[in-house]
C-alpha positions as CSV (number, residue, x, y, z in Angstrom):
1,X,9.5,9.2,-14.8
2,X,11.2,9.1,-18.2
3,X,12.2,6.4,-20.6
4,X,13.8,5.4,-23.8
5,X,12.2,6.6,-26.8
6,X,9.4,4.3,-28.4
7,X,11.2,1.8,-30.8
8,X,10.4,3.4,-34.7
9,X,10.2,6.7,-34.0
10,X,13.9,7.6,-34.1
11,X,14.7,4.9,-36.7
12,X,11.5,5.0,-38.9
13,X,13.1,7.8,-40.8
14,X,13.1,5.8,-44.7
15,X,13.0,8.7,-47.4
16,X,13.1,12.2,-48.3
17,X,10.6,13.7,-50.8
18,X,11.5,17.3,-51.8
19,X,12.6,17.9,-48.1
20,X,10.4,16.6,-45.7
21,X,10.8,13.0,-44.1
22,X,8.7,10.5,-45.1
23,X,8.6,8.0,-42.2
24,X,6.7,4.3,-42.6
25,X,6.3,1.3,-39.7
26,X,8.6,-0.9,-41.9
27,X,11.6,-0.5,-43.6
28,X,10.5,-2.8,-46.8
29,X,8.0,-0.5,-47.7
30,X,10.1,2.7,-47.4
31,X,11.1,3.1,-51.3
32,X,7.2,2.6,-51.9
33,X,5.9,5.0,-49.6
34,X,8.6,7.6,-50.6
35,X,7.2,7.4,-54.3
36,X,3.5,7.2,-53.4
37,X,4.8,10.0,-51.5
38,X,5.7,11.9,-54.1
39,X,3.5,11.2,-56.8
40,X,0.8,12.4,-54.5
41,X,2.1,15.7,-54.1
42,X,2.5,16.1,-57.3
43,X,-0.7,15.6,-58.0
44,X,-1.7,17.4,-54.9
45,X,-0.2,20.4,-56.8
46,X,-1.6,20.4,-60.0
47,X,-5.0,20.1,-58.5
48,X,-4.5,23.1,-56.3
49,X,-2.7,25.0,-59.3
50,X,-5.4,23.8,-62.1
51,X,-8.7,23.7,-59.6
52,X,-7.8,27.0,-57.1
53,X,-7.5,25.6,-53.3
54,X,-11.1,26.2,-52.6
55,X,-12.3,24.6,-55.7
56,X,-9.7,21.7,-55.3
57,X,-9.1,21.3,-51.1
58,X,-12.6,19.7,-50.5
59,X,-11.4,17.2,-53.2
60,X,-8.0,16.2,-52.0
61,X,-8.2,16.9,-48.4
62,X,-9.7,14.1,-47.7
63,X,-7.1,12.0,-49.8
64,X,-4.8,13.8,-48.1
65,X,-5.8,12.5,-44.8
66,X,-5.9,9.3,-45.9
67,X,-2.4,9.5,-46.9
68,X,-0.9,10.7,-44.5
69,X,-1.7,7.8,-42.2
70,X,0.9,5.7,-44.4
71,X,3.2,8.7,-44.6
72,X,3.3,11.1,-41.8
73,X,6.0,12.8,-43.1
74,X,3.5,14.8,-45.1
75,X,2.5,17.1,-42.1
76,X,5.3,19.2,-42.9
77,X,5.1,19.2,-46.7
78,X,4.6,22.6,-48.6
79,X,0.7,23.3,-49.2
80,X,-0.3,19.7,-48.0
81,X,0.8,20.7,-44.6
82,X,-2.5,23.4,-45.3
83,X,-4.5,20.7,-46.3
84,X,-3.9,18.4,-43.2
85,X,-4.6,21.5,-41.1
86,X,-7.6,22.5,-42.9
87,X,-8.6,18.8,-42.8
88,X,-8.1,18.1,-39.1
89,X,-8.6,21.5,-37.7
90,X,-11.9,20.6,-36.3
91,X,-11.4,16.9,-35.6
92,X,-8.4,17.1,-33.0
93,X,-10.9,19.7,-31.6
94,X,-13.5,17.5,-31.5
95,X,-14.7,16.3,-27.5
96,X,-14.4,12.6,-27.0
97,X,-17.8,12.7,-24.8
98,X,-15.7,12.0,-21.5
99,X,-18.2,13.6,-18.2
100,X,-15.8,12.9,-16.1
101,X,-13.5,16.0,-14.9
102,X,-10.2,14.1,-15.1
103,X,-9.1,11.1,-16.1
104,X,-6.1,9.0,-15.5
105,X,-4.3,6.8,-18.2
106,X,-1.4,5.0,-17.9
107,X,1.2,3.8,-20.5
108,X,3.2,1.1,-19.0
109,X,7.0,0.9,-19.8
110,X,6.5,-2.3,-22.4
111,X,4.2,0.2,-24.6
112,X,5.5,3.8,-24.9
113,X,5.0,3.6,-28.5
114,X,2.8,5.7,-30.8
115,X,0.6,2.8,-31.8
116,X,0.0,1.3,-28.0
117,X,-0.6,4.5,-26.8
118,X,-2.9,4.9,-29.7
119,X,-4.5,1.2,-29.7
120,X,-4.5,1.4,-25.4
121,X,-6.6,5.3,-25.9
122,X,-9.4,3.4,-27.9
123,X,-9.9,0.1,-25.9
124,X,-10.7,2.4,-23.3
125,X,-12.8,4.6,-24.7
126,X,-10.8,7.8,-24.5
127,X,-10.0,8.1,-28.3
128,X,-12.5,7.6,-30.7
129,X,-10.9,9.2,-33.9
130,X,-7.7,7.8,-33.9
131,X,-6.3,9.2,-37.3
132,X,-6.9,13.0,-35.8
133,X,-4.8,11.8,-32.5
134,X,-2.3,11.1,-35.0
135,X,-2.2,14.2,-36.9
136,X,-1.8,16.0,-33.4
137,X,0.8,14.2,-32.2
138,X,3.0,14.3,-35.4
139,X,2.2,17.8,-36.3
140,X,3.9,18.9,-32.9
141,X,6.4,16.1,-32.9
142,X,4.8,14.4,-30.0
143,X,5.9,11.1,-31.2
144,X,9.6,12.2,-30.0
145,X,8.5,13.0,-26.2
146,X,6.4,9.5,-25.3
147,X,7.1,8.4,-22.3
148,X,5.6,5.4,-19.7
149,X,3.7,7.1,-16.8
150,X,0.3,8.3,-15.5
151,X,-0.9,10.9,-17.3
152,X,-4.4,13.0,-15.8
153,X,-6.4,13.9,-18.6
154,X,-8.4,16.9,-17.7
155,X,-11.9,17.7,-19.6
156,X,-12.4,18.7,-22.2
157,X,-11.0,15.2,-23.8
158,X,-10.1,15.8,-27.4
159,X,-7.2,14.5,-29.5
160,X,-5.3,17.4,-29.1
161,X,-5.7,18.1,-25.4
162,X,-4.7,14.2,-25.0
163,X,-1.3,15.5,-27.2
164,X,-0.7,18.2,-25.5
165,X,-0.7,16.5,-22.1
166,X,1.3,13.4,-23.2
167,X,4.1,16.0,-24.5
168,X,4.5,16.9,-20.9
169,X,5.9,15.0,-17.9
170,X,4.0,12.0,-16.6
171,X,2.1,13.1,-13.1
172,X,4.6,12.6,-10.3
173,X,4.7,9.0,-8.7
174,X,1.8,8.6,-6.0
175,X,3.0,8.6,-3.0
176,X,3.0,4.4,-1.6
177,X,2.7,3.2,1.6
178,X,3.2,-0.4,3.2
179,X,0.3,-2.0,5.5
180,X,0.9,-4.6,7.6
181,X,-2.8,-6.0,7.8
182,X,-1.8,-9.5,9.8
183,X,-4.5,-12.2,10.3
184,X,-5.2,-12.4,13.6
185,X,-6.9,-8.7,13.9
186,X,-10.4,-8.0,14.3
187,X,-12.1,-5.8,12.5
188,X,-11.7,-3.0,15.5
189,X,-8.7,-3.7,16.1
190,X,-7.8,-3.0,11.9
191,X,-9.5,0.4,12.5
192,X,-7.3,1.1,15.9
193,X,-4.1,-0.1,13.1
194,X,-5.7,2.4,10.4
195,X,-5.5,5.2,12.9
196,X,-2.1,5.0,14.1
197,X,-0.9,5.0,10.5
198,X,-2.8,8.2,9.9
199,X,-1.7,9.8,13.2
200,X,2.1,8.8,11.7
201,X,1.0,10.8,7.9
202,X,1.4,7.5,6.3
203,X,-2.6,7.4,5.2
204,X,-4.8,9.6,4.7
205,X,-8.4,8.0,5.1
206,X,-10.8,8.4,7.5
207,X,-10.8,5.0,10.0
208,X,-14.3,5.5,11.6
209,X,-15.6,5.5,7.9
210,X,-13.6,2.1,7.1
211,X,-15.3,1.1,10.8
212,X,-18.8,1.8,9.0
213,X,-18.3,-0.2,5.8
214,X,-16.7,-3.3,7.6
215,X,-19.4,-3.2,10.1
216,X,-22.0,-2.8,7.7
217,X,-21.3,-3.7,4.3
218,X,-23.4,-2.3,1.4
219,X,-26.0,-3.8,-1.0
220,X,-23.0,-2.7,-4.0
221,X,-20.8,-4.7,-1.8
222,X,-22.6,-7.6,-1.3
223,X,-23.6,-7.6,-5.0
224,X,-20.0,-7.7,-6.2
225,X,-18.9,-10.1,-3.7
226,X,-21.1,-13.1,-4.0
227,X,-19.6,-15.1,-1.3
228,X,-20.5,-12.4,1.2
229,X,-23.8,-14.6,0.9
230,X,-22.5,-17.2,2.8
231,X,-23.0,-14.7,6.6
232,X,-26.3,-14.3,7.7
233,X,-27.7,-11.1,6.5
234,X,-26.9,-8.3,8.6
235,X,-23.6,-9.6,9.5
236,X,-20.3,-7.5,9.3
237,X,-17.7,-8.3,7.3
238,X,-15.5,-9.7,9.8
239,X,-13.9,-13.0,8.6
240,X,-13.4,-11.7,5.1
241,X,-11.1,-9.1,5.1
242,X,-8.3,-10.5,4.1
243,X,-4.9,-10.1,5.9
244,X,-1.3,-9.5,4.5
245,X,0.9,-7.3,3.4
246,X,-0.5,-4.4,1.4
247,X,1.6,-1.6,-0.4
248,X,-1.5,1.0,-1.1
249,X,-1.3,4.6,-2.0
250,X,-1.3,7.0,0.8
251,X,-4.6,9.1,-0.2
252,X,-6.3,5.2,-0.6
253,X,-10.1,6.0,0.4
254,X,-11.6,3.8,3.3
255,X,-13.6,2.1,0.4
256,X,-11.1,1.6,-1.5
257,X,-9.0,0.0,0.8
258,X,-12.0,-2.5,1.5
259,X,-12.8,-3.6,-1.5
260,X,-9.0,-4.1,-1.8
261,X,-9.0,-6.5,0.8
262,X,-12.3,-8.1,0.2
263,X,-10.5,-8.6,-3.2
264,X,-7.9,-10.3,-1.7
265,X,-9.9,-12.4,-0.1
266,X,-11.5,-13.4,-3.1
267,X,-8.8,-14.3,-5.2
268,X,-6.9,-16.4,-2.2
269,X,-9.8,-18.1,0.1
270,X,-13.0,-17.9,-1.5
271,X,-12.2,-21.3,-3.4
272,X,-12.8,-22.9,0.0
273,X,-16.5,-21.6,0.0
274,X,-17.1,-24.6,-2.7
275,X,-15.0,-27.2,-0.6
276,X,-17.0,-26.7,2.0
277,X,-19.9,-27.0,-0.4
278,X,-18.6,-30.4,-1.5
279,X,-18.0,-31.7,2.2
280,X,-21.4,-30.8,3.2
281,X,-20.3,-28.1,5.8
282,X,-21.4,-24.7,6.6
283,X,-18.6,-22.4,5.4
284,X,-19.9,-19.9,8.0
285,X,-19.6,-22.3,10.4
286,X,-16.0,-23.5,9.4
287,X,-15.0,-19.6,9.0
288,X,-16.3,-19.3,12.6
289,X,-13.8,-22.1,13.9
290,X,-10.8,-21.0,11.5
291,X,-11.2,-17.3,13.4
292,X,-10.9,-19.7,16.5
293,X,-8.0,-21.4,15.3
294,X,-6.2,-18.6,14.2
295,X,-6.4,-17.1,17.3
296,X,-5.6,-20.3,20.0
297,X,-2.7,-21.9,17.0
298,X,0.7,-20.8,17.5
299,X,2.8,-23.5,14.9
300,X,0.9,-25.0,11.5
301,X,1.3,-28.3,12.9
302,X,-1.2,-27.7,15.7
303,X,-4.3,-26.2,14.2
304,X,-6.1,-29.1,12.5
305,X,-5.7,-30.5,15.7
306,X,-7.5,-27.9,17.5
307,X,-10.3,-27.2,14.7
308,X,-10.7,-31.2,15.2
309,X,-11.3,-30.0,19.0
310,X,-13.9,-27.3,18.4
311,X,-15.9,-29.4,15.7
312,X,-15.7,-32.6,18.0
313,X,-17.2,-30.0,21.1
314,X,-20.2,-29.5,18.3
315,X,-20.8,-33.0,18.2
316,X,-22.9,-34.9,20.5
317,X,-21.8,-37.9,19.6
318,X,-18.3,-37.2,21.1
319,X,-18.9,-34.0,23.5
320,X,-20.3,-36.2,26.6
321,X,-17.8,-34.4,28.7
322,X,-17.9,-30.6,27.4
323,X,-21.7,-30.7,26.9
324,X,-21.6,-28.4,23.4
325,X,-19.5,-25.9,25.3
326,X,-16.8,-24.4,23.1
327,X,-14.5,-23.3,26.1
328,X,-12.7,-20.7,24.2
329,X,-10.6,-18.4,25.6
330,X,-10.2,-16.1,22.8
331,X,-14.1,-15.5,22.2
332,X,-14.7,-14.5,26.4
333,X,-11.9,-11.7,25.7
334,X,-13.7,-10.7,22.3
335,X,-16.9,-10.1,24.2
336,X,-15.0,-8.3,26.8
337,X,-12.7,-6.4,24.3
338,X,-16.2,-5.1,22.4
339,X,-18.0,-4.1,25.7
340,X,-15.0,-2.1,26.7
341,X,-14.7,-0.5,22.9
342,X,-18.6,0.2,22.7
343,X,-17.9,3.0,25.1
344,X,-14.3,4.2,24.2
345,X,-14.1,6.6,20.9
346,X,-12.5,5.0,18.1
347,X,-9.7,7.8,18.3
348,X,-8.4,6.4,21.3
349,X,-8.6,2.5,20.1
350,X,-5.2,2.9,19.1
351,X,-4.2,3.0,23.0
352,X,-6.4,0.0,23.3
353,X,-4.8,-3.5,24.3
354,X,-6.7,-6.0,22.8
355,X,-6.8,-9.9,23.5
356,X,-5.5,-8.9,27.0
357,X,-5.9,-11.9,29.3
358,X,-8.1,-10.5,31.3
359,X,-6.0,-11.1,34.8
360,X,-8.4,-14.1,35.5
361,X,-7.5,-18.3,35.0
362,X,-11.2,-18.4,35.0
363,X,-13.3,-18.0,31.8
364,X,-16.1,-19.2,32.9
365,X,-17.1,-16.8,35.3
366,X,-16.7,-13.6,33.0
367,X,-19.8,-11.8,32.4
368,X,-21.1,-10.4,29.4
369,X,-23.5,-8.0,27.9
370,X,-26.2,-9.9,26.5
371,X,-25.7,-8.5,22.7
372,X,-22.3,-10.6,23.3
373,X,-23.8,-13.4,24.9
374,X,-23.1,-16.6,22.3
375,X,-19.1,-15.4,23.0
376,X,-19.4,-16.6,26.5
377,X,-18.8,-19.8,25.1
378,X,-18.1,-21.6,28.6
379,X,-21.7,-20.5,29.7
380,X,-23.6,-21.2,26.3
381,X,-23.2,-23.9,24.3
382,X,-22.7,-23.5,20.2
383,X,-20.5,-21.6,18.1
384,X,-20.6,-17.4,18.5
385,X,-22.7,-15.4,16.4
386,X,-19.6,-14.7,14.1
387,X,-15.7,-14.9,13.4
388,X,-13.9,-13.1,16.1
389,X,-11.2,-12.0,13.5
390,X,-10.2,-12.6,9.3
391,X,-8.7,-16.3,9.8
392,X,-5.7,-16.9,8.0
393,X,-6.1,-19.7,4.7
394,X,-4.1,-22.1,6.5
395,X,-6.5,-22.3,9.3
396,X,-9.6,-22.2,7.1
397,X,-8.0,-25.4,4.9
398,X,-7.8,-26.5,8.8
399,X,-11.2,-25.8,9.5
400,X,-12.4,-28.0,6.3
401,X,-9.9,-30.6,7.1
402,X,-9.8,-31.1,10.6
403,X,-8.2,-33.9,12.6
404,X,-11.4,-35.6,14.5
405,X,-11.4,-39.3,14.3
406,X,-9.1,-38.8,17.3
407,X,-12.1,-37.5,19.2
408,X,-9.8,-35.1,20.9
409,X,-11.9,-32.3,23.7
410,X,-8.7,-30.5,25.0
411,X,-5.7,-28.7,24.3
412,X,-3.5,-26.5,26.1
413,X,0.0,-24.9,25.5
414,X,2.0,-24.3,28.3
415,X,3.1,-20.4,28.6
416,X,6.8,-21.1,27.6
417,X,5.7,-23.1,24.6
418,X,4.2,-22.6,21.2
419,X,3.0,-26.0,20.8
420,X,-0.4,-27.7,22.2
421,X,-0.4,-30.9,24.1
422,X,-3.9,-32.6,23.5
423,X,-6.2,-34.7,25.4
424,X,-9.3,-37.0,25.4
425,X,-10.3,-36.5,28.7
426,X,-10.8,-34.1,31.3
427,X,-8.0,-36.0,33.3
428,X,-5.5,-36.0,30.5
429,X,-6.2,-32.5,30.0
430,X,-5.3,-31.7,33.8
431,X,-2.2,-34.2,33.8
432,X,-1.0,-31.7,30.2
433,X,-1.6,-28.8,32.6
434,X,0.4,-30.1,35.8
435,X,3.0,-31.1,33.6
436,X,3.4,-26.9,32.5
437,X,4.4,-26.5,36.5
């Protein structure tokens, strides 16, 4: 990458004192610094002529280094070049205390110049004699060279190492790839995603070890994420990997990438955590029907309708017909989709057609393996253990705010049509079915 040239380096050129260039941040103070300037050299001089230079440098050195932060133009004067030198020798030497091996640090387009650079090194703690950096990058003309980039500083960190390595090229752009991380996906079916990108070269991390993390999380995780808190311990982090569009370098560790999307999540959905505080609701709960929405809702304008459904099953009140029963298609092919993956290897899930239907028009009569059992939700009555996949936020605000007053049991969507006709009753739900033939 390269880029214009910091504003006030090439143009900070405001006087000449006995042939070198005195250069100062402002233009009203360049008369001033070119006679300060002066005067101190001549001073400079009649120590070092009067006094010897080892009687007199430990006297003006010091001054000299001083000055020369106003007027850089002195590195190149006669004999106070010497003193600079002899001044900073050690100090641009000097380790900054870094442990790590290499570290990166970026100078972003909007502050290429000498001062940001210099300000940006100290904030983060890369730079902690600032005056020395100076002295190393204006002795060498470094100033000229600045350019926006990534730059990998490699140990030992000093002020002249950092110099040196922002005279050079910024490191070459990291190679970027595009995810397309849709809602809708389970966490399995992420990892069979994850795979066929690395099969293609476009990522390089390791999908069974992203399988690990999302299935079980770590303390560190949990720690940093607070609203992990609202799953039951033990539970994965399916729900809460947020989908979307991700552009994400290709070397992106499998950590990495979830605590990117666990991010995501965080800055996007997790204000619903406290709705569903305020209404009195388990957010598990509602993040449990919002996976269920997501799945069954084809067009926004269906799925408060059918979280109104699933909460109105829940309620005994309204459920005389249903019995507590969910009666939800997608969680029967989630068990059966995760008894069939428990004995493929996750290499292959990439060949793997999830949310087949099954080949059956009856959901009632699939079996399951017990570990799966609350996902046979026309044989047991209550919500599954967990989300079946990340739910988009539009179904989770549907989840919170769903459409019940109706006291609507049934939906269906004939197979030409992305849109739900609803129903009361077992009979309307039958006369919305006919009406499909």
């Amino acid at each position: 990458m390269s880029g214009p040239l910091p504003s006030g380096r090439g143009d900070g050129r405001v006087g000449i004192v006995e042939g070198w260039e005195l250069r100062k941040a402002h233009k009203q103070d360049a008369n001033s610094g070119a006679f300060k300037g002066l005067a101190f050299v001549l001073v400079a001089l009649i120590l070092l002529v009067v006094g010897g230079w080892f009687a007199a440098r430990p006297l003006i050195g010091p001054a000299a280094a001083g000055f020369f932060e106003d007027n850089p133009g002195l590195v190149n004067a006669p004999l106070i070049s010497d003193l600079l030198a002899a001044e900073f020798g050690d100090r641009i030497n000097a380790p900054e205390g870094i442990e790590e091996a290499e570290v990166e640090f970026v100078i972003e387009p909007d502050a290429a110049t000498l001062d940001a650079i210099q300000a940006s090194l100290v904030e983060e703690g890369l730079l902690s004699d600032p005056l020395a950096f100076r002295y190393a990058i204006v002795k060498d003309r470094v100033d000229e060279l600045l350019r926006p980039g990534t730059y990998t500083l490699s140990a030992p960190i000093t002020p002249a190492s950092i110099a040196g390595r922002l005279a050079l090229a910024p490191d070459p752009p990291t190679p970027m790839t595009v995810l397309d991380m849709r809602f809708g996906r389970r966490i399995e079916q992420i990892v069979a995603y994850l795979q066929q990108e690395v099969e293609k070269g476009e990522l390089e991390l390791d999908p069974k070890e992203f399988l690990r993390l999302a299935r079980n999380p770590t303390k560190a995780m949990r720690d940093e994420y607070r609203f992990l808190a609202q799953a039951p311990s033990g539970r994965s982090l399916e729900g809460f990997l947020q989908g979307g569009t991700y552009e994400v370098p290709t070397d992106i560790t499998a950590e990495e990438l979830v605590f990117l999307m666990l991010d995501e999540w965080d800055r996007t959905t997790s204000k619903y955590v406290a709705q569903a505080r305020k209404q009195g609701i388990s957010f598990y709960d509602a993040l449990i029907i919002a996976s269920l929405v997501e799945r069954e809702a084809k067009v926004d304008s269906d799925r408060r309708k059918i979280a109104g459904v699933y909460w109105n099953r829940l309620d005994p009140k309204v459920n005389g017909e249903t019995g507590g029963l969910m009666q939800a298609d997608p969680t029967v092919v989630y068990a059966t989709d995760s008894m069939a993956l428990d004995g493929t290897d996750v290499a292959k899930w990439d060949e793997y057609l999830f949310w087949d239907l099954l080949g059956v028009s009856d959901y009632a009569s699939v079996a399951v393996d017990r570990e799966y059992a609350s996902f046979q939700t026309y044989q047991n009555p209550g919500l599954p253990d967990w989300p079946i996949v990340t739910p988009s936020p539009a179904s989770l605000a549907a989840a919170l705010n769903p459409v019940t007053k109706t006291k609507l049991l049934y939906f269906y969507a004939c197979p030409d049509s992305d849109t739900h006709s609803f129903a009361k009753k077992l009979k309307g739900h039958e006369r919305n079915i006919a009406k499909c033939q």
